[in-house]
C-alpha positions in Angstrom: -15.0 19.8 -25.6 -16.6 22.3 -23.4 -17.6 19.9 -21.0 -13.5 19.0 -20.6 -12.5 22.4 -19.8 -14.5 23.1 -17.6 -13.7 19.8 -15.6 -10.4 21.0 -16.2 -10.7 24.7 -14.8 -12.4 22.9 -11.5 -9.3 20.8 -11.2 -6.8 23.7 -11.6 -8.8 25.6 -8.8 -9.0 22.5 -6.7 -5.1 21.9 -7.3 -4.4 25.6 -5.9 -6.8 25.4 -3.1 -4.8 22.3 -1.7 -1.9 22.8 -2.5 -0.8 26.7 -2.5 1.3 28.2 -5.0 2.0 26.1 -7.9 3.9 27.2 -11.1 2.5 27.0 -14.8 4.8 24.2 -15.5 3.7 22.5 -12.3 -0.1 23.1 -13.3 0.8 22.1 -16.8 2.2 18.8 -15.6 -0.6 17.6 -13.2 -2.9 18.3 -16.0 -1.3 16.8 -18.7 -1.6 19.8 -20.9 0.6 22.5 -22.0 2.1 25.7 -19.9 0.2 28.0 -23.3 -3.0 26.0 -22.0 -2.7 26.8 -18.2 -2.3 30.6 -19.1 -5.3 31.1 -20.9 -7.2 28.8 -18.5 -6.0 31.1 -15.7 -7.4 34.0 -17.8 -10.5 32.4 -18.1 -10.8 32.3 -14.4 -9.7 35.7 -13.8 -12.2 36.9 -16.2 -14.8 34.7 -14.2 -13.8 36.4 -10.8 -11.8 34.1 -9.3 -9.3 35.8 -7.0 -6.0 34.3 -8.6 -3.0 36.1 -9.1 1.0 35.3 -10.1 4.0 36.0 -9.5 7.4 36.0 -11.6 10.4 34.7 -10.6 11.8 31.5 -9.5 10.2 31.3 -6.4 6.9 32.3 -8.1 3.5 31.1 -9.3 -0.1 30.9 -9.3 -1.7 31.4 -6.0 -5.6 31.9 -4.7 -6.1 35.3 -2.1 -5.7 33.8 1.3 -9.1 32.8 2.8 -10.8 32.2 -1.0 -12.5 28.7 -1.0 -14.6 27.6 -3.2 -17.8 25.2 -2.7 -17.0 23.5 -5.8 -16.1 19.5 -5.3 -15.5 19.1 -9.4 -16.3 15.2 -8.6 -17.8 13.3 -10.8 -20.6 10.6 -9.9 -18.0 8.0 -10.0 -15.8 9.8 -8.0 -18.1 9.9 -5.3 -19.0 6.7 -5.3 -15.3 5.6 -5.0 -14.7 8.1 -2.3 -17.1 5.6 0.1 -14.5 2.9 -0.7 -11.4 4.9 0.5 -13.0 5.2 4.2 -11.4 2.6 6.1 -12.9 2.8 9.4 -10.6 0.2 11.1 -7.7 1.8 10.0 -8.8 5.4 10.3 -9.8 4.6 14.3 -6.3 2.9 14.8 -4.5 6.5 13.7 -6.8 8.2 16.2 -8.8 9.6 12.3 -12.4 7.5 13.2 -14.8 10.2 13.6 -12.7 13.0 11.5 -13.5 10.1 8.9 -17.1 9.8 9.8 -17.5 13.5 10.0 -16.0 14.1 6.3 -18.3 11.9 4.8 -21.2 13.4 6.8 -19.7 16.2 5.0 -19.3 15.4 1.9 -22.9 13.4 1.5 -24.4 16.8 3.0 -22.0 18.8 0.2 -23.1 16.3 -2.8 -26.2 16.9 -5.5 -28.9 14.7 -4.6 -28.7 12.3 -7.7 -24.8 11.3 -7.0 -25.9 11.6 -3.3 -28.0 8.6 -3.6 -25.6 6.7 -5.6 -22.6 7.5 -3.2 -25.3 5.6 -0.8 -25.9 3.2 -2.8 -22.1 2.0 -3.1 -21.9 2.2 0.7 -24.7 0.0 1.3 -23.5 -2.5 -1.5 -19.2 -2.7 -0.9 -17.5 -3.0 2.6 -13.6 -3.1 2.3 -12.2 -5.2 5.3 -8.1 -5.0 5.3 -7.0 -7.6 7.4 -5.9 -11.1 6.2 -7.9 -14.4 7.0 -6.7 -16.5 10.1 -5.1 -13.8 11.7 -6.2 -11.8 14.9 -5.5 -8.1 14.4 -2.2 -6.7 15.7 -1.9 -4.7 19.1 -0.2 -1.6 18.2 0.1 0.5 21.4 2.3 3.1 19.7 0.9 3.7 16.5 -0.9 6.8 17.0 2.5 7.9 18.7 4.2 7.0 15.6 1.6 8.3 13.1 2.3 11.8 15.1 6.0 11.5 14.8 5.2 10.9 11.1 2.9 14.0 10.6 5.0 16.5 12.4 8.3 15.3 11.0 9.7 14.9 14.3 12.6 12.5 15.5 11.5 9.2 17.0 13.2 7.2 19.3 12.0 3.7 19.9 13.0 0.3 21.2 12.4 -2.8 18.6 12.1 -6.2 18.7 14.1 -7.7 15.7 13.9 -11.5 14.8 17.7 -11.6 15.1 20.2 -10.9 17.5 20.4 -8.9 19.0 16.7 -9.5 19.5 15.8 -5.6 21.2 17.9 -2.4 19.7 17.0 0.8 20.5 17.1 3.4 17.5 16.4 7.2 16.8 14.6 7.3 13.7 13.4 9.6 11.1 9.7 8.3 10.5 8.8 9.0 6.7 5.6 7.6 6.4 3.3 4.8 7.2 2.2 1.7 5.5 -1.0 -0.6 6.1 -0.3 -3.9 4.4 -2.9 -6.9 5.1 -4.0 -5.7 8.1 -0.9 -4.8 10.0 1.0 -1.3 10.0 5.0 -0.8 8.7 7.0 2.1 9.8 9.3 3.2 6.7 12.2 5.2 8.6 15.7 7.0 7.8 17.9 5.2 10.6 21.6 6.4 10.6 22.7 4.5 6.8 19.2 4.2 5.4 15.5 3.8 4.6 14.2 1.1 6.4 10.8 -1.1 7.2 9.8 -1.4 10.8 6.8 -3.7 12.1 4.7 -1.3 14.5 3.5 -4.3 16.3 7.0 -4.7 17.2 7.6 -1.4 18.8 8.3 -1.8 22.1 8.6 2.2 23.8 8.0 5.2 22.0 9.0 8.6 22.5 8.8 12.1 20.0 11.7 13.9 20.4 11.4 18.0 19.9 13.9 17.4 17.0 12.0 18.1 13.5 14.2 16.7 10.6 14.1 17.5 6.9 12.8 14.4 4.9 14.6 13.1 1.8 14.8 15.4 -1.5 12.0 13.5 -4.1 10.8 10.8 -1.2 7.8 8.7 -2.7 6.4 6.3 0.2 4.6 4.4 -2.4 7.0 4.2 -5.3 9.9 3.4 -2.1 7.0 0.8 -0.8 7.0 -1.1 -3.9 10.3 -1.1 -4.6 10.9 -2.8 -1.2 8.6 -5.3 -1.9 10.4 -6.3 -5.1 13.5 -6.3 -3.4 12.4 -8.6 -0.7 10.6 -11.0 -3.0 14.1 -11.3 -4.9 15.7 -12.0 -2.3 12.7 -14.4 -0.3 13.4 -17.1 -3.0 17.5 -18.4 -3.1 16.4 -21.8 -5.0 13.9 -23.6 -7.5 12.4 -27.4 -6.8 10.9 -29.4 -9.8 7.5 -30.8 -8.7 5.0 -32.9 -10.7 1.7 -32.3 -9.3 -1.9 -34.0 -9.6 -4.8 -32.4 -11.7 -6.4 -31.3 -8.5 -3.0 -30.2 -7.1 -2.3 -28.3 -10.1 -5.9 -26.6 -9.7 -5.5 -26.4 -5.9 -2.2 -24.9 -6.0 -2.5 -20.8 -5.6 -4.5 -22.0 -2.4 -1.6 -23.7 -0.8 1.5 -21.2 -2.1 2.2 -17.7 -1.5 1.6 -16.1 -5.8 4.5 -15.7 -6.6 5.1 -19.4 -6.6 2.1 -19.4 -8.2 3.0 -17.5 -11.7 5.7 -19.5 -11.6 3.8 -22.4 -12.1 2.0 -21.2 -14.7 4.6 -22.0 -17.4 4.2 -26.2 -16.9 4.0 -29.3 -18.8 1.6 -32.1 -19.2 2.9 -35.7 -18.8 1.3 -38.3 -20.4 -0.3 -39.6 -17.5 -1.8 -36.0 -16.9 0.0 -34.7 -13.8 1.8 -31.1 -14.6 5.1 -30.9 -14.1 6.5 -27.5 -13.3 9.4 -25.4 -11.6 9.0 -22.9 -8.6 11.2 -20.9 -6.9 11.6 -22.0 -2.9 12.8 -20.0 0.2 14.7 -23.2 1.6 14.3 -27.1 1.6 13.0 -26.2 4.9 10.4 -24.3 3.8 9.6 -26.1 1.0 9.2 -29.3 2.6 6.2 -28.1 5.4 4.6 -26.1 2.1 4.1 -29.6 0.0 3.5 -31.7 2.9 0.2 -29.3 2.7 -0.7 -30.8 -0.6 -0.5 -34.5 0.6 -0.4 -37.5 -2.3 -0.9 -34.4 -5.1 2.3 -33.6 -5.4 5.4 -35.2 -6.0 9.3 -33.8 -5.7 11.6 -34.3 -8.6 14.1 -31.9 -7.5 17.1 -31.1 -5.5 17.5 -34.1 -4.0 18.2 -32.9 -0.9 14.6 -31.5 -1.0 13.2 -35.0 -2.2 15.3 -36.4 0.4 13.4 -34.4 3.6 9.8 -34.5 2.5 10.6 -38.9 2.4 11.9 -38.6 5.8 8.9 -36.7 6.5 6.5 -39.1 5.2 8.5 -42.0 6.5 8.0 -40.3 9.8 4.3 -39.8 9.6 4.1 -43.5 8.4 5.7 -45.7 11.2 3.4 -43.3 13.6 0.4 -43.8 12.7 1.2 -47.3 11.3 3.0 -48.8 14.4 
């Protein structure tokens, strides 16, 4: 019990030495314990010489004396192990970060007790994290530490894109909100004139920060907005569903050849009694479709919509009178 308040007290000083003023009820909630709690922890650290003091009022709270800091980290050995898996020195370089990364773990290894020293070392000789995808080069991004400014300063940010539709280059003044690394490659999420929208960096074709700040959006959440998008887009990614029987070794094979969530779909199948599985998946188009089965070769067979069925036996009829000609 002891052991958990004092982890607790650390946190509350950590929380007000990053963040400023902070109410009780603010405390209260990114503790998870009550506002009566937060009081007498706050008495406890008053008591212990801390220089903390409150103010009433709406627009009060807890705050440290300016220039206080304390040389307490409050991790935990795992905690500092995981902390070696967050550096992603690719990324970190790409935002113009590389050596302020380098230099804070310098840091924080120098900062750390000798026992959970050696086994922050010892993740960091044992796990490398590498974030782009297989088969792909990584992405020129010439703007990116332009846009990671624009970002950070929450300045206006005009640039000129290169859409997949017509027309193919627009030029827009955004409001950049925040910045996503996904598989290797970096997403803009920006306020345009209607709304909140995703923007390739690769695609950025000139970049300029405009001496304009702007207020971001009341309650914004990059991550919670980031997942949300990604639901949205995989709802609307798959218009149709194709019944296919597929081989034993197909069936096995099949989260290699299809994006996943294809491949929960297929988990909910049927055995026939000649021991192919027969199962339905959701498809972009019969276009699509038909080059992602051709991948599978004689382990999969199309039961339906015709009109799929139809292509990927033009296909093979194709493939057969050139190579058997």
């Amino acid at each position: 019990m002891f052991r958990v308040r004092a982890s607790r007290l650390v946190s509350l000083l950590l929380l007000l030495q990053t963040k400023g003023r902070m109410t009780a009820q603010a405390l209260a909630d990114e503790l998870e314990v009550s506002v009566r709690t937060i009081y007498r922890d706050v008495e406890s650290l008053h008591a212990a010489g801390v220089p903390l003091y409150g103010d009433a009022g709406p627009a009060g709270g807890y705050q440290l004396l300016d220039g206080y800091r304390t040389r307490l980290t409050g991790l935990t050995e795992q905690e500092a192990e995981s902390l070696f898996l967050a550096g992603l020195p690719g990324p970190a370089a790409e935002l113009g970060l590389g050596d302020a990364v380098s230099a804070a773990q310098l840091k924080l290894m120098a900062a750390l007790p000798s026992p959970m020293r050696d086994r922050a070392s010892h993740m960091a000789e044992r796990f490398h994290l590498d974030a782009p995808a297989w088969y792909y080069d990584p992405e020129r991004s010439p703007f990116l530490e332009l846009v990671a400014d624009a970002v950070w300063r929450s300045r206006l940010l005009e640039v000129s894109y290169r859409r997949w539709q017509a027309p193919e280059e627009v030029t827009r003044v955004l409001r950049p909100l925040g910045l996503v690394l996904k598989a290797g490659r970096w997403y803009l999420v920006a306020q345009g004139s209607s709304r909140i929208s995703t923007y390739r960096v690769s695609q950025i074709q000139a970049a300029s920060v405009l001496d304009e700040s702007f207020e971001r959006p009341a309650g914004f959440d990059l991550a919670a907005h980031w997942t949300a998008s990604l639901e949205d887009f995989q709802a609307r990614q798959y218009t149709g569903e194709a019944v296919i029987r597929l081989s034993p070794r197909g069936f096995e094979s099949l989260s290699s050849n299809v994006l996943p969530a294809v491949a929960r779909a297929a988990e909910e199948s049927a055995v026939d009694d000649d021991g192919w599985v027969r199962v339905t998946i959701p498809i972009e188009s019969v276009g699509h479709a038909t080059g992602m089965l051709l991948r599978m070769g004689g382990d999969v067979e199309v039961l339906a919509p015709d009109e799929l069925r139809d292509q990927v036996t033009a296909v093979v009829r194709r493939l057969a009178s050139l190579y058997l000609s």
